[in-house]
C-alpha positions as MATLAB code, in Angstrom:
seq = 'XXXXXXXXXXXXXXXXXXXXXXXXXXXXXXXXXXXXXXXXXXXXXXXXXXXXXXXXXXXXXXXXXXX';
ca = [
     131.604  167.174   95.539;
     132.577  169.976   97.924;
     130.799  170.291  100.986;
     129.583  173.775  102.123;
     128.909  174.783  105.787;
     125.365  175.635  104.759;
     124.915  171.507  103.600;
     126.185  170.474  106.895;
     123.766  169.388  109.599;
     124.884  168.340  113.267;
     123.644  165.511  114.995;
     124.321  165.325  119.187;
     123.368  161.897  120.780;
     122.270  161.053  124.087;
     122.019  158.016  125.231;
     118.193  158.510  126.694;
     116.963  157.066  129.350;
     114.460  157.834  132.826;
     116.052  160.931  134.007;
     115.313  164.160  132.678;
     118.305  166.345  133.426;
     120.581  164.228  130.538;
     117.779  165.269  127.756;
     117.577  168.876  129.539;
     121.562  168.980  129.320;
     121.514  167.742  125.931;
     119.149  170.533  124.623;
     121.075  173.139  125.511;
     123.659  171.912  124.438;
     122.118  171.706  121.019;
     120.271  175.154  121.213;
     124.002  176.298  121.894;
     125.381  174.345  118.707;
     122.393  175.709  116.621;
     122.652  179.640  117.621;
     126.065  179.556  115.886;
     124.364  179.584  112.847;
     127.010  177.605  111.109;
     124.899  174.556  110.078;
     121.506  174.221  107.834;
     120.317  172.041  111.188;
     121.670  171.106  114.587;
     119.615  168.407  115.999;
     119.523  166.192  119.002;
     118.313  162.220  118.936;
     118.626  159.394  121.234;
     120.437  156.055  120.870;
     119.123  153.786  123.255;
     115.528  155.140  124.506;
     113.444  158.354  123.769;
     112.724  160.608  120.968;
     113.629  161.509  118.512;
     115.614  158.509  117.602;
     118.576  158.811  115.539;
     116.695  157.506  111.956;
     114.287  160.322  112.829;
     116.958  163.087  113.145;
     118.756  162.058  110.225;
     115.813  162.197  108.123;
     115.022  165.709  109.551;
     118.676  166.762  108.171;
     118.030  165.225  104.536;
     114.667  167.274  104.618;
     116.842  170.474  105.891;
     119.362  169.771  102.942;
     122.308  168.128  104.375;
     124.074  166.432  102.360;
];
């Protein structure tokens, strides 16, 4: 099966955490990722603490149609 860009979704981790300037750095980031309009979803999810976590982002792509 051949992949296209428009089944490809991007996940960026962060490693969460107290601060907020990581998860503010990581969001743009990610709203920079997603206004290339390459992928069907660019999302952002955290490893150790916060939300999303990363089972909940990689549902989100499934839903989006990542495959």
């Amino acid at each position: 099966m051949i992949q296209t860009i428009d089944s490809i979704a991007v996940v960026l981790l962060g490693r969460g955490g107290y601060s907020s300037a990581p998860r503010h750095q990581l969001e743009r980031m990610t709203a920079a990722v997603a206004a290339t309009g390459r992928y069907c979803a660019v999302l952002s999810a955290m490893v150790d603490q916060g939300e999303p976590a990363l089972p909940a982002a990689l549902d989100a792509c499934a839903e989006a149609g990542a495959t």
